[in-house]
N, C-alpha and C positions, 0 to 999 in steps of 0.2 A: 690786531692792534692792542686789543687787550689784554692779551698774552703779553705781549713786550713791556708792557704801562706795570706790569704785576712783575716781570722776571727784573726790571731796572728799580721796581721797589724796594724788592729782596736782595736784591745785589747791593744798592745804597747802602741797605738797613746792617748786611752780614760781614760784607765783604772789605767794604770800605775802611771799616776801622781797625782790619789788619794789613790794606795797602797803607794806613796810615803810620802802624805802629813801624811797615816794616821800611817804608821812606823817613823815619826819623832813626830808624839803627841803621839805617845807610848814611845819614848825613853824621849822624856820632862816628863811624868808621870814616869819613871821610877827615872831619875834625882830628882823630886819632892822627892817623895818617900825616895829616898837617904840621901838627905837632910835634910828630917822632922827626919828619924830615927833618933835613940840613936846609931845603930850601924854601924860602916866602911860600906865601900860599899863591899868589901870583904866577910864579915862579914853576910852583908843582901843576898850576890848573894848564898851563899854557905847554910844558913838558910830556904831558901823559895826557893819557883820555879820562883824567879825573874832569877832566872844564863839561863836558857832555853828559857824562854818569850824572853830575852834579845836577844840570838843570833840569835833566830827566827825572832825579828824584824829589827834588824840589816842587814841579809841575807834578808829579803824582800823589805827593802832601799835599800841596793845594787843590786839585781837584777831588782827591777822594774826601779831603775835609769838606769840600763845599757840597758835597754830592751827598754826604753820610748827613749834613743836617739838613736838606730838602728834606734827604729820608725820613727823618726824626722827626720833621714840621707834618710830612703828609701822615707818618705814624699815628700823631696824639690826635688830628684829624679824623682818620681812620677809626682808631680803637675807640674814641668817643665817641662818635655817633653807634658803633657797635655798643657800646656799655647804655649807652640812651635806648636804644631800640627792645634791649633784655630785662630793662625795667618796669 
């Protein structure tokens, strides 16, 4: 269990903030997209399998941001009782 407690830390801590970066370059192509069309955004989400991409990438911003700052809370938790214990 400790294994996993330790690999979902470093995951949070590594990983997270380039699911993040790369669910906002999907939602800027998506806006692109939008824009270039002829049609609503309505229009385009209900057309194509942009309506699915969309919620998917949105739900992966949201979670990986909320995941990446647990990570960052248990972090300064972490590194300061190490920084305490070395003094």
């Amino acid at each position: 269990m400790k294994l996993f407690k330790q690999f979902w830390f470093w995951f949070g801590l590594l990983l997270c903030p380039l699911l993040m970066i790369a669910s906002i370059f999907n939602l800027g192509r998506f806006i692109g997209y939008t824009l270039v069309s002829e049609q609503s955004f309505l229009q385009a989400v209900h057309s194509s399998s942009i309506g699915i991409e969309l919620v998917i990438t949105l739900s992966l911003g949201v979670c990986a941001t909320f995941e990446f700052l647990r990570s960052l809370r248990q972090a300064k938790v972490k590194f300061a009782k190490q920084g305490a214990l070395s003094h």
